[in-house]
N, C-alpha and C positions, 0 to 999 in steps of 0.2 A: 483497088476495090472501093466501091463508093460506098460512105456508110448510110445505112436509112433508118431512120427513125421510126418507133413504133407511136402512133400517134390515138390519144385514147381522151374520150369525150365524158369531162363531168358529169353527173346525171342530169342537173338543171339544164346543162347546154344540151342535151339532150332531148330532154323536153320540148324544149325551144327549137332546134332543128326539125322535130316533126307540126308544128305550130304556123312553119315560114310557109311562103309562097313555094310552090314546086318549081317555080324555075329560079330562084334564089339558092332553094337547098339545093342544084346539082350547082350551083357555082360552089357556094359552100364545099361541099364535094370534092370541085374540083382543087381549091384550093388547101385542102384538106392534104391530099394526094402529094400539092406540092411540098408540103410541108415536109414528107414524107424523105425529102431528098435533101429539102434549102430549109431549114427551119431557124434559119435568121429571115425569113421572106416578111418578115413584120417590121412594122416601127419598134425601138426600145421605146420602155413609158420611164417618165421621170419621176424624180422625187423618193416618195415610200417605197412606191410599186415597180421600181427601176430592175427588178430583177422579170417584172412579164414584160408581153411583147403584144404589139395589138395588128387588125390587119382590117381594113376597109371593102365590105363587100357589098356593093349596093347602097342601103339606108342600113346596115347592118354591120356590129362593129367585133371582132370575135378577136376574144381576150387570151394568152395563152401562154405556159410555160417551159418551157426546155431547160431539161436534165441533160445534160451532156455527158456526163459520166455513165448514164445509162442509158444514152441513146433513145431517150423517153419524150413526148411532149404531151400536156395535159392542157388539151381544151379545156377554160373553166367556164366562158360565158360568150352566149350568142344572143345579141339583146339590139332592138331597132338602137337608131343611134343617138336617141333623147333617152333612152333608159340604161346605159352601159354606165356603172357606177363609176368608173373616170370622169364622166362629162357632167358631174354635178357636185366641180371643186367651184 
């Protein structure tokens, strides 16, 4: 049986996904979905933050965390990719 991930969006990222261009949020979307199966589908981030995961959509950079024990992943942020708080070490 394959496990799937319940996959639930921050409020801010949420925000921000009704904010994007319409053909960006159905990628978004799409990779959302994936998540839903592969949720290592991201880069680990290093350092502090080494426990999220980030993933490249566009000019868009969406930041994310997986619970494993509970089968969880929590979008925290969808942000163009000059504002995603990683990119202003």
């Amino acid at each position: 049986m394959v496990k799937r991930y319940l996959v639930y969006l921050h409020n801010d990222a949420k925000k921000i996904l009704q904010k994007i261009p319409r053909h960006i949020a159905v990628r978004i979307d799409d990779v959302i979905s994936e998540l839903e199966l592969n949720p290592l589908l991201g880069i680990k981030m290093h350092g502090e933050i080494s426990h999220l995961r980030k993933i490249k959509i566009s000019n868009y950079r969406m930041i994310y965390q997986v619970y494993d024990s509970k089968l969880v992943i929590v979008i925290l942020e969808i942000e163009s990719r000059g504002n995603v708080f990683y990119d202003r070490s």
